[in-house]
C-alpha positions in Angstrom: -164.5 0.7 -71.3 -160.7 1.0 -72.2 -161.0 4.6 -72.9 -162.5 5.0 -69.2 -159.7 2.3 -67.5 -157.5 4.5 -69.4 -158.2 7.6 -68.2 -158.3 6.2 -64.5 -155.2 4.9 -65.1 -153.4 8.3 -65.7 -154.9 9.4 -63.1 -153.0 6.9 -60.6 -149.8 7.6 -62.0 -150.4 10.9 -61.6 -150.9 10.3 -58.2 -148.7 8.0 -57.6 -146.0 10.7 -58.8 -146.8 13.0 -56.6 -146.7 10.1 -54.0 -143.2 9.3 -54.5 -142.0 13.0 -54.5 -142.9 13.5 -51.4 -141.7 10.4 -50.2 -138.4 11.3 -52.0 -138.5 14.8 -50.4 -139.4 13.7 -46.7 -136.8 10.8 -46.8 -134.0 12.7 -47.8 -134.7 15.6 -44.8 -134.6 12.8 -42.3 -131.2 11.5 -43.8 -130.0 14.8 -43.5 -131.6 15.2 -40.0 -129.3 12.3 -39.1 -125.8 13.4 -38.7 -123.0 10.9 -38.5 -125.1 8.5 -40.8 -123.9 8.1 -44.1 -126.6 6.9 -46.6 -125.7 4.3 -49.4 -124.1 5.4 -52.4 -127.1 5.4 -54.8 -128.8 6.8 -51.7 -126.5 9.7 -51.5 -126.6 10.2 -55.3 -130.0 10.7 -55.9 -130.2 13.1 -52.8 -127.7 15.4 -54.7 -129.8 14.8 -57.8 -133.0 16.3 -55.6 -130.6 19.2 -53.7 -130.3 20.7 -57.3 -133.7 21.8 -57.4 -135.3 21.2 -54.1 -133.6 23.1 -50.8 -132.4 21.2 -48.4 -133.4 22.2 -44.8 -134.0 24.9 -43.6 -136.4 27.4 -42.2 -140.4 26.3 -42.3 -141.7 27.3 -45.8 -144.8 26.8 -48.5 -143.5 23.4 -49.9 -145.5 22.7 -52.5 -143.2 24.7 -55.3 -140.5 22.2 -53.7 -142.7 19.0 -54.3 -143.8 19.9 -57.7 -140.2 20.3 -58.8 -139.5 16.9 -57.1 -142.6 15.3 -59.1 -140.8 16.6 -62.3 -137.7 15.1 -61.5 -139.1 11.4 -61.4 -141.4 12.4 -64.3 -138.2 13.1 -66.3 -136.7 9.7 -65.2 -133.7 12.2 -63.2 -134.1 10.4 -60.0 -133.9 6.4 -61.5 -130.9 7.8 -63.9 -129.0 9.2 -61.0 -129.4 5.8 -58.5 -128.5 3.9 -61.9 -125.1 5.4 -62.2 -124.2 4.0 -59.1 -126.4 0.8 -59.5 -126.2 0.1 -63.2 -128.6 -3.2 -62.7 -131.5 -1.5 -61.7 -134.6 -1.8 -64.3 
């Protein structure tokens, strides 16, 4: 049964990847949506970590070549190192 709870379990990380890319992706549009805002440093950071791969907006577009290249930057552990330059506690 571990072999099975293992294989289910890659599969929800998997998931939950992809999950968080497109959170990452949407959240930082709406940021950028809202001029005059200033988002917190880490915030801000790991935005410009995501705007060097991902476009920011712009005109409508297939996305999914944009989320699979924001799934590989949390894969990689980009997106935590970038918020932990400017928040070095983080775990």
């Amino acid at each position: 049964m571990g072999w099975s709870a293992a294989r289910k379990l890659r599969i929800v990380v998997e998931n939950l990847s992809r999950i968080l890319a497109i959170e990452l992706v949407t959240s930082a549009r709406a940021i950028e949506f809202r001029e005059g805002l200033t988002p917190s440093p880490a915030t801000a950071r790991v935005i410009k970590e995501l705007r060097k791969t991902v476009p920011g907006v712009g005109p409508d577009r297939f996305l999914s070549p944009e989320l699979e290249a924001a799934t590989t930057l949390i894969n990689s552990g980009a997106v935590l190192a970038a918020a932990k330059e400017v928040v070095p506690t983080l775990t």
